[in-house]
C-alpha positions as CSV (number, residue, x, y, z in Angstrom):
1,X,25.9,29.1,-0.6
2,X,28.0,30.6,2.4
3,X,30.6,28.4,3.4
4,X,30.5,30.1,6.7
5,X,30.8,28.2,10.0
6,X,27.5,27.8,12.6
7,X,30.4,29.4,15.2
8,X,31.7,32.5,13.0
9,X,28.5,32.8,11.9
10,X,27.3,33.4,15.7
11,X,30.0,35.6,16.1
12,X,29.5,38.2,12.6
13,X,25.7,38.3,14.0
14,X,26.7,39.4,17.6
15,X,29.4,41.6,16.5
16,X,26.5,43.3,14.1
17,X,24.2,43.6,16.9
18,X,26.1,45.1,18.9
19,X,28.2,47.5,16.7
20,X,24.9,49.5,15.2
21,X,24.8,53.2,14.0
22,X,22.2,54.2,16.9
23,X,23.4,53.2,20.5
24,X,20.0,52.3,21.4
25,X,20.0,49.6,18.8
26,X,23.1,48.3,20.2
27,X,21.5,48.6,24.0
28,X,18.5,46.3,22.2
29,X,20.3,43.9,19.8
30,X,23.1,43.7,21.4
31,X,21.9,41.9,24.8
32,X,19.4,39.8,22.8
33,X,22.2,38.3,20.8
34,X,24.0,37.4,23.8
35,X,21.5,36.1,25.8
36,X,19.6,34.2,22.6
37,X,21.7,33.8,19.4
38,X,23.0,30.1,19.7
39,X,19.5,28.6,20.7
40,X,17.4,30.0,17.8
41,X,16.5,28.1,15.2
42,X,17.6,28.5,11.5
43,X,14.3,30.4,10.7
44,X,14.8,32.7,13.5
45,X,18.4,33.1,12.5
46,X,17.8,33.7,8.8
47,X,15.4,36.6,10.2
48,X,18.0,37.9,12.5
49,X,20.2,38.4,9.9
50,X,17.7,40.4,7.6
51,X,17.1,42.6,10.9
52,X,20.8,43.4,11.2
53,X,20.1,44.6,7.7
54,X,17.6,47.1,8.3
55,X,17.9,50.5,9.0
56,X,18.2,51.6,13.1
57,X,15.7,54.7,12.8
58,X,13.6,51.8,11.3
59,X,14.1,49.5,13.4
60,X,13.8,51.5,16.7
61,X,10.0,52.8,15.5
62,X,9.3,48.8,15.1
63,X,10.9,47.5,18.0
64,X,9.4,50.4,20.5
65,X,6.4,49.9,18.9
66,X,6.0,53.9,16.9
67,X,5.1,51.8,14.4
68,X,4.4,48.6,12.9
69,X,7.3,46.0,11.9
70,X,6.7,44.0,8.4
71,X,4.9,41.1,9.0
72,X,8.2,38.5,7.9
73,X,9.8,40.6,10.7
74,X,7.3,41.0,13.3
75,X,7.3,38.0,15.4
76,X,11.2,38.2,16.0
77,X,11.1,41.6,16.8
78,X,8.1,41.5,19.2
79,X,10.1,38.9,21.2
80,X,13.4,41.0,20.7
81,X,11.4,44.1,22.3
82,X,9.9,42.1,24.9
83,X,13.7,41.1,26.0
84,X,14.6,44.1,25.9
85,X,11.6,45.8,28.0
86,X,10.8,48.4,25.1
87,X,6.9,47.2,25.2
88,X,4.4,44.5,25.4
């Protein structure tokens, strides 16, 4: 168990988002954690997280829709895209 704050949690996720390998994934993530981050819920947070894990050539195909994200992910991601005007 982490013994990480709700607030520095917050904080490591945005700083994730935004600092990506592939700018377009910081253009997408980035925003979404600013404008959504403190009002998800602790299921949508505990997905966030495992996005921030994934790979950006990866995620990019999912979130602009190339192809199609795994289903644990999908939801999150569809509402991350939408946000971020990529599709749907």
């Amino acid at each position: 168990m982490t013994t990480e704050t709700p607030e520095a949690r917050l904080k490591r996720m945005k700083m994730r988002a935004w600092r990506r390998g592939m700018k377009e994934m910081d253009l997408i993530l980035g925003p979404f954690a600013d404008r959504h981050l403190a009002q998800l819920g602790e299921d949508d947070l505990l997905c966030f997280d495992q996005i921030l894990n994934e790979n950006d050539q990866d995620l990019y195909q999912w979130v602009s829709g190339q192809t199609a994200a795994p289903a644990p992910l999908q939801k999150l991601l569809e509402r991350v895209a939408r946000d971020a005007g990529t599709h749907g």
